[in-house]
C-alpha positions in Angstrom: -92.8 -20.4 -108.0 -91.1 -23.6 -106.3 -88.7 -22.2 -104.1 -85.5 -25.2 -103.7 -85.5 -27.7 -100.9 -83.5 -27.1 -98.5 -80.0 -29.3 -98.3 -78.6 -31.3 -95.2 -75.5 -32.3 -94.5 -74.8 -34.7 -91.2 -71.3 -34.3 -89.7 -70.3 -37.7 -87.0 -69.6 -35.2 -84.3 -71.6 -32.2 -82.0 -70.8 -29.3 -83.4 -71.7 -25.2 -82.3 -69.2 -23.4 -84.2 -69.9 -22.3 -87.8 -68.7 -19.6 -89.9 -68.5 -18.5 -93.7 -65.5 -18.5 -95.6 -65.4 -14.4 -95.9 -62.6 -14.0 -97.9 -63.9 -16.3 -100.6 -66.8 -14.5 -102.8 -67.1 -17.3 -105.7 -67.7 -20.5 -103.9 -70.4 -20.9 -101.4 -68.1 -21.9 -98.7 -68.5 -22.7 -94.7 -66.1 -23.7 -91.9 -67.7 -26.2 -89.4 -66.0 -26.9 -86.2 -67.2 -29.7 -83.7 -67.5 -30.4 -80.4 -65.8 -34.4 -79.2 -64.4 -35.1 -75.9 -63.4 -38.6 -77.1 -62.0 -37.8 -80.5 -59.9 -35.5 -82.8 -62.0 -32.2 -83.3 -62.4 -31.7 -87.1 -63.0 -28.8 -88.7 -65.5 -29.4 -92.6 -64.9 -27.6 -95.3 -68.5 -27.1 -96.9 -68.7 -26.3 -100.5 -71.9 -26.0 -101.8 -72.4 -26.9 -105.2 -75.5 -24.4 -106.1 -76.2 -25.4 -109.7 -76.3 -29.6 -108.3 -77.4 -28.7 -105.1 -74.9 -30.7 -103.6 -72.2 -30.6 -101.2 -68.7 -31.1 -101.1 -66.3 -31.6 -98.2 -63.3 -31.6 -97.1 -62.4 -32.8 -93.1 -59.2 -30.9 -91.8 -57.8 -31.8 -88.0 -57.5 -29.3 -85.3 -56.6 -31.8 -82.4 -56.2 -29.3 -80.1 -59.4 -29.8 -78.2 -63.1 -29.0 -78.8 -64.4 -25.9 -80.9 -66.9 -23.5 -79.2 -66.4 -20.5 -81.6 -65.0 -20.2 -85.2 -63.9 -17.2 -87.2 -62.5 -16.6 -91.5 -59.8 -14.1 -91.9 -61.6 -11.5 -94.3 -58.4 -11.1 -96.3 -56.7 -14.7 -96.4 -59.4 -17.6 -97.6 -56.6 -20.1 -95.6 -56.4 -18.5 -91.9 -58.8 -18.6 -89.7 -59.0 -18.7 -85.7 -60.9 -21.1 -83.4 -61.8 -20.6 -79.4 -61.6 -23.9 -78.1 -61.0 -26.0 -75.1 -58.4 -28.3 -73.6 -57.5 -29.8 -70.2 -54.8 -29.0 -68.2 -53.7 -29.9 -64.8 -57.6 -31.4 -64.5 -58.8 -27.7 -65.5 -60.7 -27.4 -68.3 -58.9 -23.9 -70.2 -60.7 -22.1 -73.1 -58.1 -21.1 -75.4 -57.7 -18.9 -78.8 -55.4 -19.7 -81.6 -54.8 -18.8 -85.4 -54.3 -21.0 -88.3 -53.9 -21.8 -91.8 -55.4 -24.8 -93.9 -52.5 -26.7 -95.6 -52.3 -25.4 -98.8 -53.2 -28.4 -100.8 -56.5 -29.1 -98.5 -58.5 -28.7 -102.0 -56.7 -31.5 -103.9 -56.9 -34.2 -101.3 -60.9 -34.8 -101.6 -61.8 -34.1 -105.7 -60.1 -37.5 -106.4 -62.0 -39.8 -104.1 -64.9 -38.2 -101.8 -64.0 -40.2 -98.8 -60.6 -40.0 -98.8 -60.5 -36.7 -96.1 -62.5 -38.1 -94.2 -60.4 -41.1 -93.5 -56.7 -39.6 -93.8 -57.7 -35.9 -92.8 -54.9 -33.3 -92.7 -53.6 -31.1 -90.0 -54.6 -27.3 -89.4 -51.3 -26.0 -89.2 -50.7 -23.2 -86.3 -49.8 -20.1 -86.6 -49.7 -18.7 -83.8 -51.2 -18.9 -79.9 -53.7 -15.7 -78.8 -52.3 -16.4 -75.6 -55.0 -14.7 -73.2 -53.6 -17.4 -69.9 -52.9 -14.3 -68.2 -56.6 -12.5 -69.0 -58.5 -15.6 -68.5 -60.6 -17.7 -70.7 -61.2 -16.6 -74.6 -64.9 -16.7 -75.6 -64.6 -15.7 -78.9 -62.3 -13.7 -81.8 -63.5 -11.4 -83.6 -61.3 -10.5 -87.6 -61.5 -6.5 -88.1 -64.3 -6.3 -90.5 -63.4 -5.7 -94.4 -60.1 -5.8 -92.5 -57.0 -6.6 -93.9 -56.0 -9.5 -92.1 -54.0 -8.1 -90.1 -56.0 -7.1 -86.4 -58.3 -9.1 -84.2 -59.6 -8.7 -81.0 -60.5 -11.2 -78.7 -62.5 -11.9 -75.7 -61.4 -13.5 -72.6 -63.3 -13.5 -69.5 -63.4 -9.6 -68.3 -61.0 -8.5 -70.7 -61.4 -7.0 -74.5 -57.7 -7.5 -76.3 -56.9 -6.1 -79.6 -54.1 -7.9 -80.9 -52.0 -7.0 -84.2 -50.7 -10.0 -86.5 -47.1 -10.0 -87.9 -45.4 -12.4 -90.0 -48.0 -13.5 -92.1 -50.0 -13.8 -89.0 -47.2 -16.4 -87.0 -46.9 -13.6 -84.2 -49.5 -11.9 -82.3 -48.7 -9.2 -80.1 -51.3 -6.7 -78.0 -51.4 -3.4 -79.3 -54.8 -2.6 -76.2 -57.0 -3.7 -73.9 -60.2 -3.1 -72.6 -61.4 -4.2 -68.9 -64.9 -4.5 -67.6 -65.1 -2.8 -64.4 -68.0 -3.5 -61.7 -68.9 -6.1 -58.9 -68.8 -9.4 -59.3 -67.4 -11.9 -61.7 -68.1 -9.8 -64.9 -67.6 -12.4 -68.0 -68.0 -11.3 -71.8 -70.5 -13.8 -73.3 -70.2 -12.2 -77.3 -69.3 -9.6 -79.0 -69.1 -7.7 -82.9 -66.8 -5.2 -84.4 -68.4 -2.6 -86.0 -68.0 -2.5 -90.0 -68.6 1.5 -89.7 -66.7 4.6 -88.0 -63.3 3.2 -89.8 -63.9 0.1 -87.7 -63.4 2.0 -84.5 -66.0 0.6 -82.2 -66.7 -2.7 -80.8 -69.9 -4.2 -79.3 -69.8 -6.9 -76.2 -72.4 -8.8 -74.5 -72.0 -9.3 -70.7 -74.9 -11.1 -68.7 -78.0 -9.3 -69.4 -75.8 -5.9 -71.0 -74.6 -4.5 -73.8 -71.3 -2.1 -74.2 -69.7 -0.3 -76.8 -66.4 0.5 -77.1 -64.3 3.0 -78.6 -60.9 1.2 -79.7 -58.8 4.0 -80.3 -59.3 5.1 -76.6 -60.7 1.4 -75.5 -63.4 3.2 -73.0 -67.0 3.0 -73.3 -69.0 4.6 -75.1 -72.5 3.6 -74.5 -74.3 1.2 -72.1 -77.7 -0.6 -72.2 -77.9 -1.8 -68.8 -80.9 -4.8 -68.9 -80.8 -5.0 -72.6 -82.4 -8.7 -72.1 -84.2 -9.8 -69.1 -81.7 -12.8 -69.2 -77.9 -13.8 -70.8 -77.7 -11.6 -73.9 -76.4 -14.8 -76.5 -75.4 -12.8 -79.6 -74.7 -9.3 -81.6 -74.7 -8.2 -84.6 -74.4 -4.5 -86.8 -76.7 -3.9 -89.2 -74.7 -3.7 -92.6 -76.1 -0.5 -94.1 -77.2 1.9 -90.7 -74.1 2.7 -88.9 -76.1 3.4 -85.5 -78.5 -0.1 -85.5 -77.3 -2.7 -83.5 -79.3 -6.5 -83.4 -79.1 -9.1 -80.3 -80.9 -12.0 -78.8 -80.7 -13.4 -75.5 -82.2 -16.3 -73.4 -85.5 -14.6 -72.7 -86.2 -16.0 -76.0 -86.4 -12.3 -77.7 -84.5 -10.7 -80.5 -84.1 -6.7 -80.0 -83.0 -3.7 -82.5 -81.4 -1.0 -80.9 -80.4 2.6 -82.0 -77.5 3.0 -79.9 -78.0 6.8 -79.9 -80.5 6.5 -77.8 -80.6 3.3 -76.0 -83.0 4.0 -73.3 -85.8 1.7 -75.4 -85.5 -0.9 -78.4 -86.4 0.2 -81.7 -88.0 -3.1 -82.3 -88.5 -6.4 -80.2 -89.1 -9.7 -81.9 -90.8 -12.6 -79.8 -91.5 -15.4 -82.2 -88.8 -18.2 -80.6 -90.1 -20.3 -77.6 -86.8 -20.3 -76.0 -83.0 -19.2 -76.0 -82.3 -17.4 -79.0 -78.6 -18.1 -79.9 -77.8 -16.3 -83.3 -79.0 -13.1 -85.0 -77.6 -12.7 -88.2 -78.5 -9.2 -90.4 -78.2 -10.1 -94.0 -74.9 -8.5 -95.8 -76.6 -6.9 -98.8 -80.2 -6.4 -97.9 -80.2 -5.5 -94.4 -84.1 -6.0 -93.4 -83.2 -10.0 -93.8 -82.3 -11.2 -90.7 -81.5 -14.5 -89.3 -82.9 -16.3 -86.1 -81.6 -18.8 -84.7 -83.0 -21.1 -81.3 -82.8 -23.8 -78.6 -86.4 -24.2 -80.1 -84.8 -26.1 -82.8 -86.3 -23.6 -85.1 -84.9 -20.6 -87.7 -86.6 -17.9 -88.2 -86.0 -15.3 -91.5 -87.6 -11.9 -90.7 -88.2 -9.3 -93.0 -87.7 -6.1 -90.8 -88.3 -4.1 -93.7 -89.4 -0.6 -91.3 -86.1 -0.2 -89.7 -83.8 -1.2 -92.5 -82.1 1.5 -95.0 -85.1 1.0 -97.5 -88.5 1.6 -95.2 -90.4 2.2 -98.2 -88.9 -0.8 -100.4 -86.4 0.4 -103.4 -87.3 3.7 -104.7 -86.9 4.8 -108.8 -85.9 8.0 -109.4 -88.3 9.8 -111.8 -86.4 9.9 -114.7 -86.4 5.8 -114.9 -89.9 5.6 -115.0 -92.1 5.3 -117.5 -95.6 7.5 -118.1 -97.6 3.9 -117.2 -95.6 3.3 -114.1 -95.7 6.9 -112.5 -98.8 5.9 -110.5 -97.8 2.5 -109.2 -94.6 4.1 -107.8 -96.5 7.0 -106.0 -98.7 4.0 -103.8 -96.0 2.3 -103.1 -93.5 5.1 -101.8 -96.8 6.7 -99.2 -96.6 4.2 -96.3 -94.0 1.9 -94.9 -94.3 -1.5 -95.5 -94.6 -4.1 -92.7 -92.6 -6.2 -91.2 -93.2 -9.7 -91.2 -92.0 -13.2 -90.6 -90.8 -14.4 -93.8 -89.8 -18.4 -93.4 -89.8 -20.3 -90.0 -87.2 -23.4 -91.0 -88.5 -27.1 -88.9 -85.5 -28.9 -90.7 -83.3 -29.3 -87.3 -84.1 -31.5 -84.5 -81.8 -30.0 -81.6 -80.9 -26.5 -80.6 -79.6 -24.3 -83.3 -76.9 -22.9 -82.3 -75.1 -20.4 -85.2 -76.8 -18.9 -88.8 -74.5 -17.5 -91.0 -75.5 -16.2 -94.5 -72.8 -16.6 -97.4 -70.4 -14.2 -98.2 -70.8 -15.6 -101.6 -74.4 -15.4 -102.4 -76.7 -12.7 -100.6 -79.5 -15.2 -100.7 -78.8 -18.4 -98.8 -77.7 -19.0 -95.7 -76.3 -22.4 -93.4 -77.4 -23.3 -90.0 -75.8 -25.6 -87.5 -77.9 -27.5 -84.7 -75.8 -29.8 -82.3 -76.5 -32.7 -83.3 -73.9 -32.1 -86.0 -76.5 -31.1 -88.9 -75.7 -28.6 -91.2 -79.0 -27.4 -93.6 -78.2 -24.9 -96.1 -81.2 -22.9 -97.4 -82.3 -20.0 -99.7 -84.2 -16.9 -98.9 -87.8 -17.7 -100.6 -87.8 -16.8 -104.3 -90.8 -14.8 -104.3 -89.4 -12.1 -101.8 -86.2 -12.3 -103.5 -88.0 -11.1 -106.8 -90.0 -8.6 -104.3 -87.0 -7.0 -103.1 -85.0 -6.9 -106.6 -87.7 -5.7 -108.6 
């Protein structure tokens, strides 16, 4: 069974920030942003073409400064939100910001390819998450399955949930959250929480990890040395509301029930040095996404701690006399975990993997040297977890 090459795209600029299109379930669709001191940051619309295997893209401006973290509205395929950074009075000021594609970005590049690229158009702002007062934004964070209409961001030692009016041209801050203790505290990262009603929030500061309740914005749990260094990135698993991924700089990936969150569940050691990204798959939650500083991404199948341990189970009734013994052998013992795929096709640190919102089984990762490779879960574990 030939499983598809993998596809590369190559933008002109660095680039770290990479999301999916969430609102948009047909087309295969990710938002690049990059990373130029010199020139215009860009942000590249990716289409993937999945019968072709091609890409198409389209180049929009956001000349506001350089991109460090990217986010889709879930509700709105045009709005989105960028972190990025500019220069003020000689200080270099991380700032947050919502926006919306023009509304005829898709025309502009079907008639001639290159024509984007040369004559881009213009993000057009919405409106300013003006944190200058809580310090500098690391990332924003759309309510998950969300409306639209709430995001929170990060800025420094501050957690702000902010509530969008006016078709998102007005933000205004409905709570906040402060990290209390000695020292500069910073947030690094941080996930809202698909379950509870969207009620909880994750964040990543040095070596811990918090969560949060946002109706009262007070903690709720702590893992104090969750990493033995900088804890990079978060994420929920999709199915079990009490699982929790992250990844950190001591090059491990760990799985956490935050019931109880005096041990990891699981630890993962295959990357040789800062992990960046950990990505749980939306659909089939024992994929999950690696990505490293080692230049490499990894695709795990952590198939013990997922929602389906013992791979997906028939009821009786569906089976037929001649099957009734193969389904007893395989519902007696666990399966195991294993490294599925470990991808060579990057050359510098991988910095963000994002799966598609459109199609469970590929995925897009961004190294900063600007190259984007989009690849597909191998076909013979696809068939092995379908079937």
């Amino acid at each position: 069974m030939e499983d598809d090459a993998p596809v590369i795209y190559g933008l002109e600029f660095q680039a770290r920030a990479l999301t999916a299109q969430t609102a948009e379930t047909d087309a295969i669709r990710f938002l690049v942003g990059t990373q130029s001191l010199k020139f215009d940051n860009q942000i590249h619309i990716i289409d993937f073409d999945d019968e072709n295997n091609i890409i198409n893209k389209n180049v929009l401006l956001h000349q506001a400064g350089e991109i460090w973290h990217i986010g889709a509205s879930p509700a709105d395929k045009a709005v989105l939100t960028t972190c990025y950074n500019k220069t003020s009075d000689s200080r270099v000021v991380s700032c947050a910001a919502v926006w919306r594609m023009p509304c005829d970005w898709e025309t502009g590049s079907n008639d001639s390819p290159d024509n984007s690229a040369h004559n881009p158009q213009t993000l057009e702002l919405l409106c300013h998450l003006d944190d200058s007062p809580h310090g500098n934004a690391a990332c924003v964070l759309w309510e998950p399955m969300g409306d639209g209409k709430r995001v929170i961001s990060l800025a420094d030692n501050h957690a702000l949930l902010w509530d969008l009016h006016e078709s998102s041209t007005q933000a205004k801050v409905s709570s906040t959250a402060t990290l209390e203790g000695k020292g500069q505290l910073k947030f690094t990262s941080g996930k809202w929480s698909p379950h509870h009603n969207c009620s909880q929030l994750a964040t990543a500061n040095d070596t811990a990890i918090r969560g949060w309740d946002l109706r009262t914005m007070s903690q709720i749990y702590c893992i104090e040395n969750a990493h033995g260094q900088l804890v990079r990135d978060l994420d929920f698993n999709p199915n079990r509301q009490y699982y929790l991924s992250s990844c950190g700089d001591d090059c491990k990936v760990k799985f956490w029930d935050v019931r109880n969150v005096q041990e990891p569940v699981k630890t993962l050691e295959e990357h040789s040095h800062w992990v960046w990204s950990v990505r749980y798959n939306h659909s089939h939650d024992q994929l999950v996404l690696t990505a490293s500083s080692d230049s490499r991404l990894i695709l795990s199948n952590m198939v013990s701690i997922s929602s389906e341990p013992f791979g997906h189970l028939v009821d009786d009734e569906e089976l037929s006399d001649g099957e009734d013994n193969h389904q007893e052998d395989k519902s007696k013992e666990p399966l195991k975990d294993s490294v599925v795929s470990t991808y060579e096709e990057h050359e510098d640190s991988v910095y963000a993997a994002e799966w598609s919102s459109a199609d469970p089984w590929l995925f897009a990762s961004l190294s900063y040297d600007g190259r984007l490779v989009i690849n597909r879960v191998p076909r013979a574990l696809k068939y092995h977890i379908l079937l």
